[in-house]
N, C-alpha and C positions, 0 to 999 in steps of 0.2 A: 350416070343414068339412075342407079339406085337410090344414089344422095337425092337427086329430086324427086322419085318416087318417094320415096322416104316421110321427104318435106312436104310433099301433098299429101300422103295421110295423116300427116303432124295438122297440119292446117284445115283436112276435113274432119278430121275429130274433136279438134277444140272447134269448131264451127257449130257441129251437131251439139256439144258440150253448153253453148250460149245458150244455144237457142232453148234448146231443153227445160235449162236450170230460166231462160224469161217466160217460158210458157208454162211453167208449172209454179212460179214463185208468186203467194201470197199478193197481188196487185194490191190490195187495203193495207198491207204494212205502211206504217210513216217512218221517215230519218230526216231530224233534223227541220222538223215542220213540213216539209215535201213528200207527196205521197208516192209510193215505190213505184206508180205504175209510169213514171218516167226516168227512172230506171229501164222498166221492163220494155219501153219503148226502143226506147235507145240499144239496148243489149239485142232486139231482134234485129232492130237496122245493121248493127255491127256484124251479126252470125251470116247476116246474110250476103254483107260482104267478102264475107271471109270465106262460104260458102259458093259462091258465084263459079269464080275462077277455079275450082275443084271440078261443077260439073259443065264446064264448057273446054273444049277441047282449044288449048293453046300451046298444044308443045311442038307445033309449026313455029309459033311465033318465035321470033329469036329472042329478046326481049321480054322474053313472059314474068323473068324476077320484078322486073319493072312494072309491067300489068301487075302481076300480084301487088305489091307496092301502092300501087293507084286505088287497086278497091280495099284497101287498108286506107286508105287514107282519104276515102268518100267517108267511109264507114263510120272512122272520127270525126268529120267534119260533119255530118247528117246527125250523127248521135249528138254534139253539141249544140247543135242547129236545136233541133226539137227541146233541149232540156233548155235552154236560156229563153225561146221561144213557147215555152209553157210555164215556165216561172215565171218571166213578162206577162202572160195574159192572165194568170194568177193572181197576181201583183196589183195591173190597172183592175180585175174586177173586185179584187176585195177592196180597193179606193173606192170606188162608186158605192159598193154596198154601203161601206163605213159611213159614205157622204149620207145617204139618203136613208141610213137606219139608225143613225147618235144623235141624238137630244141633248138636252142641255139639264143638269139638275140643281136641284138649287143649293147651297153650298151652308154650314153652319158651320160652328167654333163647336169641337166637337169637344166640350170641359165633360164628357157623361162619369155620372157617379160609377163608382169603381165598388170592390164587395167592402162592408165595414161589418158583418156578423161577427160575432164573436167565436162563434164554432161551427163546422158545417157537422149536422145532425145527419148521417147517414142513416135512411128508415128504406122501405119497400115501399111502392107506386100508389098500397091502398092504404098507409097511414099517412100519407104527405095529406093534406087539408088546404083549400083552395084553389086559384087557378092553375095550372102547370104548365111551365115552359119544357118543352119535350126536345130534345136534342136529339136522333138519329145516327151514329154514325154507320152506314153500311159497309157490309165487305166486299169491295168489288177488286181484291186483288190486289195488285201494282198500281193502286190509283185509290179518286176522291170521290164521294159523294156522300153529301149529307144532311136529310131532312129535318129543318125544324118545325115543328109544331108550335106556334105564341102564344101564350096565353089570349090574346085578343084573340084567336080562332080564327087567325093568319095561317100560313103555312108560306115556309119558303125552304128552297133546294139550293144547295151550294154544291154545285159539279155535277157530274152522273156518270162518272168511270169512262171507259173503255167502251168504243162503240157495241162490243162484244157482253158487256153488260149490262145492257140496256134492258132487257126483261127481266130480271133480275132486279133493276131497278124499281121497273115498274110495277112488279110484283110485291115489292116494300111495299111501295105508295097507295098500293091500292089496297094491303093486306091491312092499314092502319084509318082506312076510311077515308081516305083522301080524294076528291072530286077537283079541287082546284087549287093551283100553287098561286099563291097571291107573286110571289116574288123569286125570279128565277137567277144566280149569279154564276156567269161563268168566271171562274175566277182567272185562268189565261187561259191561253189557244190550244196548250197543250193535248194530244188524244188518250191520255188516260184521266183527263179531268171533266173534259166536253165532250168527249164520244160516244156518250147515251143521250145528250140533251138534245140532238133532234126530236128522235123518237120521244120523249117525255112532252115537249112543245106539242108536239103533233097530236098527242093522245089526250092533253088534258088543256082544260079552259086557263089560262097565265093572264097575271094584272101585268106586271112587270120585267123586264127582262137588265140586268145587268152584266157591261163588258167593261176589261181595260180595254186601251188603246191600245191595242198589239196585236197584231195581223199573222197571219201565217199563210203559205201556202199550199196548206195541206187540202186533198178534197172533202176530211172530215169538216173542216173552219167552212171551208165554202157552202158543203150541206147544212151547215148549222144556219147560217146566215141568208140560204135560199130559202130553210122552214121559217125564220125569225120574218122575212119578206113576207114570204105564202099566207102567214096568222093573220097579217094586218098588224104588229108587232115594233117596237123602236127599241134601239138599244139604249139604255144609260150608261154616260158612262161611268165607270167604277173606277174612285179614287179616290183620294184621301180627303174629307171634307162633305162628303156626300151623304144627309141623314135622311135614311128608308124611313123609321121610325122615331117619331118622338113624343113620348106622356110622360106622364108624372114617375109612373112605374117602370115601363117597358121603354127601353132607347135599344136602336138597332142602328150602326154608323159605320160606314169606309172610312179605316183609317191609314189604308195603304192603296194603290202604292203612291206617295208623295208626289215624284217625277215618271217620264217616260223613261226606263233604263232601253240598255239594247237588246239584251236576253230577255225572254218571257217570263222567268222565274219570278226574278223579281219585279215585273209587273204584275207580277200577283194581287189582285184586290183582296183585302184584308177584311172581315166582317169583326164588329165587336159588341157585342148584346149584353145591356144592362136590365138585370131584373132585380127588381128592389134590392135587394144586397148580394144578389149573387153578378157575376161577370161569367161571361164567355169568349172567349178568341180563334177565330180560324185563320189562321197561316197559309193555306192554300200551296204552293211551292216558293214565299217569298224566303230569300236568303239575306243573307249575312249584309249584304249594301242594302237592303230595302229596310231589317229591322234596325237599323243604328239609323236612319232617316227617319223613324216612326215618332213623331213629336207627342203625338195622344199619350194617356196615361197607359200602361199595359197592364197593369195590376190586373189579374183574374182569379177564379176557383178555377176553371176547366181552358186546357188548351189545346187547339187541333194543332201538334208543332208542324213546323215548313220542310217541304220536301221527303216526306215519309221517311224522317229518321237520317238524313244524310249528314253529312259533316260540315257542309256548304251552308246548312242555317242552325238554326240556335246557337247561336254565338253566346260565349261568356257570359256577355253585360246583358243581349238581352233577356237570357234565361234566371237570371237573379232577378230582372225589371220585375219580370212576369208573379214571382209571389206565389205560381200554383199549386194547386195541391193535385190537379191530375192534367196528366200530359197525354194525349193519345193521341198512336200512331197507326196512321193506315196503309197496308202495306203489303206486299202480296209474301205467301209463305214461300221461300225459299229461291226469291226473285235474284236475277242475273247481278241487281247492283247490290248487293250483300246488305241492301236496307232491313233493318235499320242498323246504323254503325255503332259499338257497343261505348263508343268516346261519347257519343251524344245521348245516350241513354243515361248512362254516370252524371253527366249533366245535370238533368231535369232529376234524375236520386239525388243530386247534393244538394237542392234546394228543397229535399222533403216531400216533394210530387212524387206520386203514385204514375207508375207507367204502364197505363192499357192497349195491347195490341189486341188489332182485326186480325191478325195472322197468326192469335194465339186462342181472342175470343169468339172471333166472329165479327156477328155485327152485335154494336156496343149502344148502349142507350142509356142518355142520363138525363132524368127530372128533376125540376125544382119547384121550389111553389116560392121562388124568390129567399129563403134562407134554407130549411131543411135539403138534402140532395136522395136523391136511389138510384143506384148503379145496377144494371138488367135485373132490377126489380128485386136486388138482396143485398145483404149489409155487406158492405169490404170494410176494411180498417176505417178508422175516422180517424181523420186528418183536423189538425185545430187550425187554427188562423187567429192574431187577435183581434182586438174590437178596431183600433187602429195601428198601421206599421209601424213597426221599429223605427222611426227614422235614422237612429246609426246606425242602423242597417244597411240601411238603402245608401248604398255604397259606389259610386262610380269613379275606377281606375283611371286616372287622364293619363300620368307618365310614371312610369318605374325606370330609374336611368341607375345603376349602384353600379360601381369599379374600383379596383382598387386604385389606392394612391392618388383619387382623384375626390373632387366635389359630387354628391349622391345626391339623387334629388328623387323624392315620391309626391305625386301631387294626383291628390283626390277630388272629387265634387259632391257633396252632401246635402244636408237640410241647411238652409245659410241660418248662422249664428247659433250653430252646436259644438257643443264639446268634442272633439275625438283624439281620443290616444294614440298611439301607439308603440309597436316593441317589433325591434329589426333581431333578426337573429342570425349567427355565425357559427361555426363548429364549435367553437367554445362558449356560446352561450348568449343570450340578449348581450345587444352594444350598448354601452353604458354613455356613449356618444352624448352629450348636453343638450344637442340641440334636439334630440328625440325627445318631446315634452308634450304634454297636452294642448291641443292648441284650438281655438275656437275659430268657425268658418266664418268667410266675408256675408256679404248680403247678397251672393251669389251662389255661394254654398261651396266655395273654392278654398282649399289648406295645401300647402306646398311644406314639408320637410327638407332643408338642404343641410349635409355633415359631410363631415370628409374621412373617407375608410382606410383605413391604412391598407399601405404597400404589401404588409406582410399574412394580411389575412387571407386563409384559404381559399381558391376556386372552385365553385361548384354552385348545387343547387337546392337554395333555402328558403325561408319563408317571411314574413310579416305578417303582425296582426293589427287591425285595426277596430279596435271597438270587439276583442275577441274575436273579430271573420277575419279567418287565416284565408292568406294569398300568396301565391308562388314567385321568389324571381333567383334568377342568375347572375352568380355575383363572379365577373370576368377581371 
């Protein structure tokens, strides 16, 4: 008799315990594109299950372990009921949305001039001379958004944080004179990337709106895409080949994400802005599969990197591509996923970029007038660049295979029809191996080294240079 008393307070207190923690839990939290309040659904269906059989009297019934049983097992089947049955209608409404709010844009070869200055001149806002392309980067925490200002007396917004940001946001835009954003990009579905751009739609006059193809069923994606309806508004979509802008001086192009991936990350839409010799890159959260897909040139001055600092994007090859000289990350101070990871900061430092944090600056802002640059309107280091790249530089690893005792094969991709060196090294010193010699690329820009290592050289881990850019490998 006690063991079942017992077990009925066991079960009416973790009852009360559900229900509590569904009626007091954040309903706007997201996990996983799905918005918590089905969760909170379900969690009261279940409490309330669980709660039933506590205040109705069935200790007549003989069988009552059973009853109890039963409304355990409504509780789960009601709670899966509603969460598949609100995902599904989710699902069909963002298809309809998508049907009746994606346009078609029209598509170019996007060859855009890449920077060829010779130096970027770091000065202050009021010695830059001529038009200025105004970059924004705000700090809205653990997320994106960021205003540019075009020289053409354009304006476009790239994300808008956190639904929770949103005045914030819009306290930028209007602190800087802004009446109407020609061009609005969400770059995925994400709620720290798009959960101020309702309210930003809603508040200000938009020419344009741009989306990937990537859906979510969160009710932030749905409220975005009820305001994108309510304006009179169509979506573009956003992807690789899509040119917003094109003149002599100013190009503004999508140049991600290539394909449809499965994850949102890397459906990230990619923005890339040429102004007469300067470049700009926004990464938005694409990763490591979207930037080895990215065929455009990448070469920049300034780069927004993917994923605030994670270890998931800026991969090796493409942080070399990129040529930057500042890398900025936006990112909240002291956020749960240890952004930014200090492997990928080292990164973007061994190619000579300057690395600016919102979690360290603030909000961060940089002008150009097409060659000179000003960073929050004061001198930082000046970073050079030359007039044109190194092409032996511009170095791409295909295979590093070394073993002992066996055939070693290094094969690189370069500028086709260049000279490159190189020097294998070992604990006792460069291999004197013949076949390491200078060797000139095909008309593809392919050079393959093969020798054969001896048995008896030691294991471990060394390096190779190529053209002087030392690279790492393991020689097993």
């Amino acid at each position: 008799m006690k063991r079942s008393k017992s077990k009925k307070v066991f079960y009416f207190i973790i009852s009360i315990c559900i229900l509590i923690i569904s009626l007091v839990s954040n309903s706007f939290i997201e996990c996983s594109g799905i918005d918590f309040s089905i969760y909170r659904k379900c969690l009261v269906v279940f409490s309330i299950c669980l709660f039933i059989p506590n205040i109705v009297n069935i200790s007549r019934i003989k069988k009552k372990g059973f009853i109890n049983f039963i409304f355990v097992l409504i509780g789960i089947i009601s709670s899966v009921f509603i969460y598949n049955s609100h995902s599904k209608d989710y699902k069909i409404r963002n298809e309809l949305y998508f049907k009746s709010l994606l346009q078609i844009d029209k598509k170019v070869s996007s060859n855009s001039v890449t920077s060829v200055s010779k130096e970027i001149d770091v000065k202050n806002d009021s010695e830059l001379e001529g038009d200025l392309l105004k970059v924004n980067y705000i700090d809205v925490g653990q997320g994106d958004s960021i205003l540019i200002e075009l020289p053409n007396n354009e304006t476009m917004l790239v994300d808008a944080g956190e639904r929770n940001y949103d005045k914030k946001v819009i306290s930028y835009i209007d602190s800087v004179g802004v009446k109407k954003i020609d061009y609005v990009v969400g770059t995925h579905p994400h709620t720290d990337h798009i959960g101020g751009l309702a309210s930003v739609i809603k508040k200000y006059d938009i020419g344009k709106v741009y989306m990937p193809k990537k859906q979510s069923n969160s009710k932030t994606f749905i409220n975005l895409l009820n305001t994108i309806k309510d304006k009179g508004l169509k979506i573009n979509t956003a992807k690789a080949g899509v040119s917003i802008i094109d003149s002599d001086k100013l190009k503004v192009n999508l140049i991600a994400p290539t394909k449809e991936y499965s994850d949102s990350n890397n459906n990230s839409a990619v923005v890339k802005i040429n102004y007469i010799n300067r470049c700009f890159l926004f990464m938005g959260d694409a990763e490591e599969d979207s930037e080895k897909n990215i065929t455009d040139d990448v070469k920049c001055d300034v780069v927004k990197i993917g994923h605030h600092g994670s270890d998931t994007s800026s991969s090796d090859t493409f942080v070399k591509k990129t040529h930057a000289s500042y890398a900025i990350i936006s990112v909240g101070k002291g956020n749960v996923y240890k952004h930014p990871y200090e492997s990928t900061i080292k990164k973007w430092e061994s190619i000579g970029a300057e690395v600016l944090r919102t979690d360290e600056l603030g909000d961060i802002v940089i002008s150009t007038n097409g060659n000179d640059i000003s960073i929050n309107n004061k001198l930082v280091n000046v970073v050079d660049t030359n007039d044109t790249v190194d092409t032996k530089d511009d170095i791409e690893i295909v295979n590093v295979d070394i073993s002992k005792g066996k055939e070693s094969v290094i094969k690189i991709k370069g500028e086709p029809n260049t000279k490159y060196d190189i020097k294998v090294y070992y604990a006792s010193g460069v291999s004197k191996a013949k076949e390491l010699v200078s060797k000139t690329s095909d008309s593809e820009g392919y050079v393959t080294w093969r020798w054969k290592v001896s048995a008896n050289t030691k294991s471990g881990n060394y390096k190779f240079t190529i053209n002087d850019k030392e690279y790492e490998y393991e020689l097993r």
